[in-house]
C-alpha positions as CSV (number, residue, x, y, z in Angstrom):
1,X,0.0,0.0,0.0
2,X,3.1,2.6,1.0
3,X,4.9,1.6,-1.8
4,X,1.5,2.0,-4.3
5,X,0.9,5.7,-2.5
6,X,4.9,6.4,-3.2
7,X,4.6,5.8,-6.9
8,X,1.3,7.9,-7.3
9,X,3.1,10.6,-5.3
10,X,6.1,10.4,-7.4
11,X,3.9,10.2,-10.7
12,X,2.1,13.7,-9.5
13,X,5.0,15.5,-8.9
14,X,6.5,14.5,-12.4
15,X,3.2,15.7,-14.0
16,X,3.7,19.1,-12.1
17,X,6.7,19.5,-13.2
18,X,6.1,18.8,-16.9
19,X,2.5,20.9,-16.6
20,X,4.9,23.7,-15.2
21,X,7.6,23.7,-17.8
22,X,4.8,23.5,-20.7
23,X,3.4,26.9,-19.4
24,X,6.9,28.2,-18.9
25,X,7.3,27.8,-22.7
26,X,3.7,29.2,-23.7
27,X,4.8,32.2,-21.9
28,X,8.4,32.2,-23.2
29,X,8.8,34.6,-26.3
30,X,9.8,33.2,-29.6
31,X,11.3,34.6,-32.8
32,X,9.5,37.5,-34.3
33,X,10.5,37.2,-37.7
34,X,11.2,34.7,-40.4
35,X,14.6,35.4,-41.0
36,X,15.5,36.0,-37.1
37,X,16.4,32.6,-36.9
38,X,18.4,32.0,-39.6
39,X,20.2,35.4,-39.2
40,X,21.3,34.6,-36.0
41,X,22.9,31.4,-37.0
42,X,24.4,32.7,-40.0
43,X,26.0,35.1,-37.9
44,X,27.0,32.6,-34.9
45,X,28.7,30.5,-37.6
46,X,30.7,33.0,-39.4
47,X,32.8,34.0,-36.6
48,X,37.2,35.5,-36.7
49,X,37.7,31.6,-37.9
50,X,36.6,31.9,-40.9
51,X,38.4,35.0,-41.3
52,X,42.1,34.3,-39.9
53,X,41.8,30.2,-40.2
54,X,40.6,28.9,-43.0
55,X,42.6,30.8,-45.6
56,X,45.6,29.9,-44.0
57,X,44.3,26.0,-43.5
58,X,43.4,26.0,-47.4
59,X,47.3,27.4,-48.4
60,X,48.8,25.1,-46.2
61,X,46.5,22.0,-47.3
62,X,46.4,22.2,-50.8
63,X,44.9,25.4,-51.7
64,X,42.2,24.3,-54.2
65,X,42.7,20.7,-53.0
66,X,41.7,21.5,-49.6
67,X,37.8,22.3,-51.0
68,X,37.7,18.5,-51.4
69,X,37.6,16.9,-47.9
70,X,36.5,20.8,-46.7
71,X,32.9,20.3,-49.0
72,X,32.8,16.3,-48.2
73,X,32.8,16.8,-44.4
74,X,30.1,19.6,-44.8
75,X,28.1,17.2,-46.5
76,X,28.7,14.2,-44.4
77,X,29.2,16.1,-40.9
78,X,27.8,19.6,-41.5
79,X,24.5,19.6,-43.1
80,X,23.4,16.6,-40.7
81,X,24.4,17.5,-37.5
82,X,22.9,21.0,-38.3
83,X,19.9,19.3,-38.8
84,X,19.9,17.2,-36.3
85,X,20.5,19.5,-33.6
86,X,18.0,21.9,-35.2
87,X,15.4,19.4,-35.1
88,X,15.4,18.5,-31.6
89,X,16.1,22.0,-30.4
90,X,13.1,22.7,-32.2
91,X,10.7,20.0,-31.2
92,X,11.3,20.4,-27.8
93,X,12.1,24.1,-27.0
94,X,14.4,23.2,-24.3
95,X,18.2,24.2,-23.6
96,X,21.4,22.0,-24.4
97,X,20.9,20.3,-20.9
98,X,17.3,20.5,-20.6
99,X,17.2,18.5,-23.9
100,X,19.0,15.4,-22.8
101,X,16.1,14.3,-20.8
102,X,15.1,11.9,-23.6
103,X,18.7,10.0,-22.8
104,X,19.8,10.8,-19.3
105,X,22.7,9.0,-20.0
106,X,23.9,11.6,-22.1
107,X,23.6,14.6,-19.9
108,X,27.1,15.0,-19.9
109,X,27.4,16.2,-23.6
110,X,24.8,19.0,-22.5
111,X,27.0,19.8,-19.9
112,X,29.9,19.8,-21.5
113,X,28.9,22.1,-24.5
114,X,27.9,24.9,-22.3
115,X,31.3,24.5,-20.4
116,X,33.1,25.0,-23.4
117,X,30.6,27.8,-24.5
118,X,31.7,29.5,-21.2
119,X,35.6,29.1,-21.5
120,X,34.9,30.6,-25.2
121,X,32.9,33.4,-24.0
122,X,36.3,34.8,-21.9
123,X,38.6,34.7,-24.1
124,X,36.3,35.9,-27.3
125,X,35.0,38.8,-25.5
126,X,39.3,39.4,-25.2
127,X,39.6,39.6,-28.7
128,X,36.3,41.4,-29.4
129,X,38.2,44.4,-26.9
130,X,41.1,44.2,-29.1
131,X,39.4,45.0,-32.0
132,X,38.0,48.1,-30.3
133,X,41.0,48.9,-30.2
134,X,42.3,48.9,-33.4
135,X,39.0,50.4,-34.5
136,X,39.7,53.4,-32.0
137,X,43.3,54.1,-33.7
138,X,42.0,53.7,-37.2
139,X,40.2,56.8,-36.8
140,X,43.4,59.3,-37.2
141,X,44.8,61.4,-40.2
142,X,48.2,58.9,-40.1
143,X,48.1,55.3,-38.6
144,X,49.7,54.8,-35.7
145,X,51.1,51.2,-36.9
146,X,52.0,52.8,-40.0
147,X,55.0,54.7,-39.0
148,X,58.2,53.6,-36.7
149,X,58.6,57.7,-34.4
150,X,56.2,56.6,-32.0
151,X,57.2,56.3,-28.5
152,X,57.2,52.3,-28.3
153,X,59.4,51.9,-31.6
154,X,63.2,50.6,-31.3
155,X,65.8,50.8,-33.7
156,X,65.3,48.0,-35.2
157,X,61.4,49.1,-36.6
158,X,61.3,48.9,-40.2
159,X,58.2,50.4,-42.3
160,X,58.0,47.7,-44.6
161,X,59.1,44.2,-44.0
162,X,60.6,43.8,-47.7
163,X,63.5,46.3,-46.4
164,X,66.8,45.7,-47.2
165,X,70.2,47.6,-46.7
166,X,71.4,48.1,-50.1
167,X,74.5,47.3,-50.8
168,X,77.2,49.7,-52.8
169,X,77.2,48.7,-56.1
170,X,81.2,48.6,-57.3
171,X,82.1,49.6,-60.7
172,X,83.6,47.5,-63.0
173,X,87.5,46.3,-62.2
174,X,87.4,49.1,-59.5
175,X,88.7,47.6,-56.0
176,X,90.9,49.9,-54.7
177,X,90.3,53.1,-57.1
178,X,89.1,56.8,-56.2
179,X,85.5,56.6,-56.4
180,X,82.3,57.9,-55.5
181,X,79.8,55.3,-53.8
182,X,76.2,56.6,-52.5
183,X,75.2,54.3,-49.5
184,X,71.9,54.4,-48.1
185,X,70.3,52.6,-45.2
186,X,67.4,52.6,-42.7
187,X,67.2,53.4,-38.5
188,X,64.5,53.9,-37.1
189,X,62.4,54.0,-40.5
190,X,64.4,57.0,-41.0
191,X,66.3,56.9,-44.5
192,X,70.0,58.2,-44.3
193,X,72.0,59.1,-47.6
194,X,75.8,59.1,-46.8
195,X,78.2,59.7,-49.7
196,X,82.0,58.2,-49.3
197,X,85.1,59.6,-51.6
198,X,87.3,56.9,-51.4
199,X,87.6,53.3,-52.1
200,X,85.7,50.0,-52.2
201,X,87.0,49.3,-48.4
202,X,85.5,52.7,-47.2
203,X,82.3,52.2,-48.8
204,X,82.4,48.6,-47.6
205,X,82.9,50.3,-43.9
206,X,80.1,52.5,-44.1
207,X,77.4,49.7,-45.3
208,X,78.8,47.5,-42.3
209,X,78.3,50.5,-39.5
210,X,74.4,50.9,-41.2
211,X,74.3,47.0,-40.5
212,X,75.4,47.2,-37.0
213,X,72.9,49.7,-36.6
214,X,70.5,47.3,-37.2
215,X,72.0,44.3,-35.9
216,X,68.8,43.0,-33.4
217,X,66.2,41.2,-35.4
218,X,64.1,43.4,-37.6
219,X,60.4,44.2,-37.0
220,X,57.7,45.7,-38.8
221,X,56.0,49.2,-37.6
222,X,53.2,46.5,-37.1
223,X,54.2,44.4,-35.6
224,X,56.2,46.9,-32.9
225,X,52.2,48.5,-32.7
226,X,50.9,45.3,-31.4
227,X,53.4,43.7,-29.6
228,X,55.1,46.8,-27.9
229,X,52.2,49.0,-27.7
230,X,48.6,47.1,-27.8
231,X,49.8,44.3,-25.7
232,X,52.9,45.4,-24.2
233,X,54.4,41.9,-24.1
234,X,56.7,41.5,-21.2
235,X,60.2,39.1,-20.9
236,X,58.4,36.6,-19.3
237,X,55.7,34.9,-16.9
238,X,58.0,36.2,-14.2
239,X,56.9,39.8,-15.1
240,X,54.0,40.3,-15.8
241,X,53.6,44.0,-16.7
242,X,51.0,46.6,-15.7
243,X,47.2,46.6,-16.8
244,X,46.4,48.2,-20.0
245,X,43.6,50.3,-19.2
246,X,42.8,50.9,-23.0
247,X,42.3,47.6,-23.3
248,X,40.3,47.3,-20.1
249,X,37.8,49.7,-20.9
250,X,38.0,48.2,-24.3
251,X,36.8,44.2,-22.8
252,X,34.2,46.6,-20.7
253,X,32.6,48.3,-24.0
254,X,32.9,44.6,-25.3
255,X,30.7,43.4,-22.5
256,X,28.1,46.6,-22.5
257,X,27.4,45.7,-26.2
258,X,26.8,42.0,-25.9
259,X,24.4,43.1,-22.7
260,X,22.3,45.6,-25.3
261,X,22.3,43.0,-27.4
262,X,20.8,40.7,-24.6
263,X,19.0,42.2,-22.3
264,X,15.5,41.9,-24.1
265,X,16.1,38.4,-25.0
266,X,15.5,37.0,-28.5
267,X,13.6,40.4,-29.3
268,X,16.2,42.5,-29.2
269,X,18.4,39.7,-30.8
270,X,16.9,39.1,-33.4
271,X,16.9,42.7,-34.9
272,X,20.5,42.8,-34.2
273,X,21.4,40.1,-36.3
274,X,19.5,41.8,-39.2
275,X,22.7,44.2,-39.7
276,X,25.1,42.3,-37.9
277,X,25.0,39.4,-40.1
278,X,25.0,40.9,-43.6
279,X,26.9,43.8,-42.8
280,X,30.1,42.0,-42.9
281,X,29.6,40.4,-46.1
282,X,29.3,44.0,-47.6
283,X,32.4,45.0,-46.0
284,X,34.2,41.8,-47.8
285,X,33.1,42.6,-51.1
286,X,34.0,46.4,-50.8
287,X,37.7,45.0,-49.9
288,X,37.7,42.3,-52.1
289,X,36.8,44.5,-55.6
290,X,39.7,47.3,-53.7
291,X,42.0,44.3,-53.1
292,X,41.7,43.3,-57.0
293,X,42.8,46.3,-58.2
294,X,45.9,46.3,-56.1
295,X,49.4,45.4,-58.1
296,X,49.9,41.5,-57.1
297,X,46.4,40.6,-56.0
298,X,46.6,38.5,-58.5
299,X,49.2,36.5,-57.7
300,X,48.2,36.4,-54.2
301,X,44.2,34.4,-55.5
302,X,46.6,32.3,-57.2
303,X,48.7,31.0,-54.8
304,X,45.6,30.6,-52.5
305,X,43.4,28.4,-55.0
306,X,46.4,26.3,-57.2
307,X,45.6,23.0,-56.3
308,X,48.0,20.4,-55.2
309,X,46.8,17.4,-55.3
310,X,49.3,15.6,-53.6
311,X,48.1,17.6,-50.6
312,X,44.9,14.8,-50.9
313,X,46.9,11.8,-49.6
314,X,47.8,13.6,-46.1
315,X,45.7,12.5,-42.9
316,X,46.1,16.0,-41.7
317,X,44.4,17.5,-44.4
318,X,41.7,15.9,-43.7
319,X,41.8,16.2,-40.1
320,X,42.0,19.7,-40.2
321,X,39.2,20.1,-43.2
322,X,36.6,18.1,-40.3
323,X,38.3,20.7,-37.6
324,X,37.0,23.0,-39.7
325,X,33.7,22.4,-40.2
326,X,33.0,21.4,-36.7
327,X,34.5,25.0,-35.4
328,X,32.9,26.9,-38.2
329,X,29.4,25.5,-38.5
330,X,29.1,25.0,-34.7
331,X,27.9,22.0,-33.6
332,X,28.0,20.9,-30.5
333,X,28.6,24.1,-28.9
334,X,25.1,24.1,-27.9
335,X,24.1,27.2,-29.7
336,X,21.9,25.8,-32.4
337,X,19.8,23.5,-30.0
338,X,19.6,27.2,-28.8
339,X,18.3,29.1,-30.8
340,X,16.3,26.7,-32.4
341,X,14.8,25.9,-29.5
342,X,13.1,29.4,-30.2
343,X,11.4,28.4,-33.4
344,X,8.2,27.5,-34.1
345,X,7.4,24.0,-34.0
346,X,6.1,24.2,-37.5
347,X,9.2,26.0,-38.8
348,X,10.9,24.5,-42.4
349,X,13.8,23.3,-40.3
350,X,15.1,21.1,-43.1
351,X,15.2,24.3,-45.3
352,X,17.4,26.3,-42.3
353,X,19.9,23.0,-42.4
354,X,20.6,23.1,-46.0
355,X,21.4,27.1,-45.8
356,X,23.2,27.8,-43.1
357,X,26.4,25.6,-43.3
358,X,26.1,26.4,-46.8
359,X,26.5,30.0,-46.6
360,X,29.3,29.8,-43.5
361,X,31.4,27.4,-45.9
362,X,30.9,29.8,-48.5
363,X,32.2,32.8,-46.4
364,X,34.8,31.0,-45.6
365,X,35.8,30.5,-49.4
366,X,35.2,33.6,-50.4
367,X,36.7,35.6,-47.6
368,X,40.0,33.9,-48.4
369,X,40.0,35.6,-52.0
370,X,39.6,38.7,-49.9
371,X,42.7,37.8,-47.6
372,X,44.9,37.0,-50.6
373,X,44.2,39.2,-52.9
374,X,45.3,41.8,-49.7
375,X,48.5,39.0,-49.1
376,X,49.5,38.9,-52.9
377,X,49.8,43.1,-52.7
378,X,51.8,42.8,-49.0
379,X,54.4,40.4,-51.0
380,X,54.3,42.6,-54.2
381,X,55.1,45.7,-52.0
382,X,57.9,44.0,-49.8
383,X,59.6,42.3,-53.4
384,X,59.2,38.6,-51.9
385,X,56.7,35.5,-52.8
386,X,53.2,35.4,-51.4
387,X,54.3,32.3,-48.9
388,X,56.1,34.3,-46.8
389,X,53.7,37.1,-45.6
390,X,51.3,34.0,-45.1
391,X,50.1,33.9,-41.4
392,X,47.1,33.3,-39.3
393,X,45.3,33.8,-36.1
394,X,46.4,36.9,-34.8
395,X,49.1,37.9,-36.2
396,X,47.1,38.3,-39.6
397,X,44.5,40.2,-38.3
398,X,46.4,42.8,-35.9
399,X,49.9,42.6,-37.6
400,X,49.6,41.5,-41.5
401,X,46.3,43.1,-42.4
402,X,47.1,46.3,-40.8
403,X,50.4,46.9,-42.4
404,X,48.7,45.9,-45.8
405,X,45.7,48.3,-45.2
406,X,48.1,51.2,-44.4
407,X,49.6,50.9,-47.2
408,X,46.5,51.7,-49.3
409,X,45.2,55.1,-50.3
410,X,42.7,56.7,-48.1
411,X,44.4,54.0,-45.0
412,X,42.4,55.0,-42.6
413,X,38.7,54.6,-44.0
414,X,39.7,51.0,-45.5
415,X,41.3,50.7,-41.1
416,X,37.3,51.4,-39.9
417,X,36.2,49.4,-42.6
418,X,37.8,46.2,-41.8
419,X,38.2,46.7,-37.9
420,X,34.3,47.9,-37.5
421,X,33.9,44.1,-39.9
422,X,35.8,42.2,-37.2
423,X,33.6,44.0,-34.4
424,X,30.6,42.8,-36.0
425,X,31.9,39.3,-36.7
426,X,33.4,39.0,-33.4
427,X,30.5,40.2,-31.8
428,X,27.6,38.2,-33.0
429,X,29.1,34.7,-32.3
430,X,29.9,35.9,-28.7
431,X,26.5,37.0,-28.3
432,X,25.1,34.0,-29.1
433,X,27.4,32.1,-26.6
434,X,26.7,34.3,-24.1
435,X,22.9,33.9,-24.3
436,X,23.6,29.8,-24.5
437,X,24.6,30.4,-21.0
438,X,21.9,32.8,-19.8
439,X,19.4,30.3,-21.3
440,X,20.8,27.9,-19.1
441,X,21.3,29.7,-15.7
442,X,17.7,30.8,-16.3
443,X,16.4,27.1,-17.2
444,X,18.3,25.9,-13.6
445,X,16.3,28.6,-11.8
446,X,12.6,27.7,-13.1
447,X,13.0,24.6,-13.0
C-alpha cells in the first residue's frame, strides 16, 4: 500500500513539473521574424575563424585541394548534425541540458557544451576588446602602426618588412680606385644618404656601420604596434607587466554591447542580427573589388586556389578540413539547440539546415580571396613571394592586415572598414554564446 501511495506521489509531482515547464514555454517569447532565426545562425557561424583560419588551413592543405575533404565533411558532418541539432532543439524548446532528458545517460554532452561555450565566452570577448581597439586608432589622419617615431618603436622598426640595406654597387675592375659610392640605409624608419670619396673598403665600412645599426632582429612598424604598444608583451611569466587600461575599458565596452544585445532576450536579438549578419559580407566585397585592383592581388588568388593534389593523400588535411567544419558551423557548442529551440514548432527546419552551413562554408571560401588578394599586394610591396607574408590567427589580423591596409590610399577609412567588420563578426558569435549560458542559468532557476 506505502509503496502504491509512493509511486502515485512520485507520478504527481512529475506531471507538475512537466505541466509547469509547458506553461513556462507558452509564456516564453519566440522569434518574431522569419529570417531572425536563420540570421542569428548565419551570424553565430561566421565567426574570426573563418576570417584568420581557414585561408591559411586551405594554403597550407592544398589550396584548391583542400575544398575536397573541406565540401565532403560539410556534407557528411555539416549539413546533418545541423539538422539534427536543429530538429530536436526545435521540437522540444528546451536548452542544451534541458534536452537530454530523452537519454539521461547523455547529460554530460549537454553539460559539456555549455562549459566549453563559457571558456569561449572569456577569451572571445578578449579579442572582441582588441578590435575596439584597433577600431579606436584607425580613426586618425596617419596610422599609428604605419610609421616607426612613435614612443614604443626601437631601432630596429622597419616600415616595410621587404627592407633591405642596399649594398654599394662597385664599378667595373674598381677595387681599390678613387671613387664615388652613395650608401643608403634605414634606423628607425628613418632613411640616411651618406656619400664616401674613397675606395671599395670605405664604402664597404660605411654599409657594415648601417648594419650594425640594425644588428637586433628586424620588425615591422606593425608588428612593434601590437606587440610593444597594444599588448605590451613582457620578458616573461616572471613579469607580468601593468594593466592596460585601453584595453580594459575596451573588454568593458565589449561586455556593454553583448548586454544591449541581450538584455530583451530573443527580441532584441533578433533585430541585431538583421545588420550584424549581412553587414560584414558588404564589408568583404567592398575589400575584395579594392584588393583586386591592387598590383599583385593577382598573384596572391593564385597562390591561394592552385591546387596540389598531392596535398589529398595527407591525414592532416583531412583532419583539419573536419576541424574546420566542426568549429565553423558549430555544432556541438550548444548554440543551435539554442536558438532553435526558439522556433516555431512548424518552422521548415530542413530548409534552415541546408542554408546555413552552406553559406558559413561559403564565407569561408570567399573571404580567403579577400585575404589573398590583400597577401598577394603585401608580398608585391615587400619584393618577396606570397608564402612568406602567409600567417594566421592573430598575427594576420592585428599585424599582417594592418600593415597591408596602411599601405593603401585613403588607409584610414579601408582601417574602420575592416576593424568595425571584425567588431561585428566577433561580436555576433559571442553574443550567441553568451545567451547559451543565460538560457541555461535561467532554465536551472525555473526549474
Amino acid at each position: 500500500m506505502e509503496k502504491g501511495e509512493t509511486d502515485s506521489s512520485r507520478s504527481r509531482s512529475s506531471d507538475d513539473s512537466i505541466q509547469m515547464e509547458k506553461n513556462q514555454l507558452k509564456e516564453r517569447d519566440g522569434w518574431k521574424g522569419r529570417l531572425d532565426f536563420i540570421m542569428t545562425c548565419v551570424g553565430y557561424a561566421v565567426g574570426l575563424g573563418n576570417i584568420w583560419r581557414f585561408p591559411y588551413l586551405c594554403y597550407k592543405s592544398g589550396g584548391g585541394a583542400f575544398f575536397i575533404p573541406y565540401v565532403f565533411f560539410l556534407v557528411m558532418c555539416g549539413v546533418p548534425l545541423f539538422f539534427m541539432e536543429a530538429s530536436y532543439g526545435q521540437f522540444s524548446s528546451l536548452s542544451p541540458i534541458s534536452i537530454w532528458r530523452i537519454c539521461p545517460l547523455f547529460k554530460g554532452v549537454g553539460v559539456g557544451m555549455v562549459m566549453v561555450s563559457a571558456i569561449v565566452c572569456v577569451y572571445y570577448n578578449v579579442i572582441v576588446a582588441w578590435t575596439l581597439y584597433f577600431l579606436y586608432m584607425s580613426f586618425r589622419a596617419v596610422l599609428p602602426w604605419s610609421t616607426c617615431d612613435n614612443e614604443w618603436n626601437t631601432v630596429n622598426c622597419v616600415v616595410d618588412t621587404g627592407d633591405r640595406l642596399p649594398q654599394p654597387s662597385p664599378p667595373t675592375n674598381a677595387t681599390n680606385s678613387s671613387t664615388l659610392f652613395n650608401s643608403t640605409y634605414l634606423v628607425n624608419g628613418t632613411l640616411f644618404n651618406q656619400t664616401v670619396f674613397g675606395n671599395m673598403s670605405a664604402a664597404l665600412s660605411a654599409a657594415g656601420n648601417a648594419t650594425a645599426v640594425l644588428s637586433g632582429k628586424k620588425m615591422s612598424a606593425s608588428e612593434e604596434f601590437w606587440t610593444r604598444h597594444v599588448l605590451e608583451i613582457t620578458d616573461g611569466i616572471n613579469n607580468p607587466g601593468t594593466i592596460r587600461w585601453q584595453l580594459l575599458i575596451g573588454l568593458m565596452l565589449a561586455w556593454v554591447f553583448v548586454f544591449l544585445c541581450l538584455f530583451k532576450g530573443v527580441n532584441v536579438l533578433g533585430k541585431v542580427m538583421h545588420f550584424a549578419a549581412p553587414f560584414p559580407y558588404l564589408v568583404l566585397l567592398v575589400l575584395l573589388i579594392r584588393g583586386v585592383t591592387l598590383p599583385g592581388a593577382v598573384n596572391g588568388i593564385k597562390f591561394y586556389i592552385f591546387p596540389k593534389w598531392e596535398k589529398l593523400a595527407d591525414y592532416q588535411v583531412w583532419g583539419d578540413a573536419a576541424l574546420q567544419i566542426f568549429y565553423s558551423v558549430g555544432m556541438a557548442w550548444g548554440g543551435i539547440i539554442t536558438m532553435a529551440s526558439y522556433n516555431r514548432f512548424s518552422n521548415n527546419v530542413y530548409r534552415d539546415a541546408m542554408l546555413v552551413p552552406i553559406i558559413n562554408c561559403a564565407t569561408s571560401i570567399f573571404a580567403g580571396f579577400v585575404i589573398f588578394a590583400i597577401l598577394g599586394f603585401m608580398a608585391h610591396s615587400a619584393d618577396t613571394t606570397v608564402e612568406k607574408v602567409v600567417s594566421q590567427g592573430p598575427g594576420l589580423t592585428f599585424v599582417a592586415y594592418p600593415e597591408a591596409v596602411a599601405k593603401l590610399p585613403i588607409s584610414p577609412m579601408w582601417a574602420v572598414l575592416f576593424f568595425l567588420m571584425l567588431f561585428t563578426i566577433g561580436l555576433d558569435s559571442q553574443v550567441v554564446k553568451q545567451f547559451i549560458l543565460l538560457k541555461y542559468f535561467v532554465t536551472v532557476t525555473v526549474f
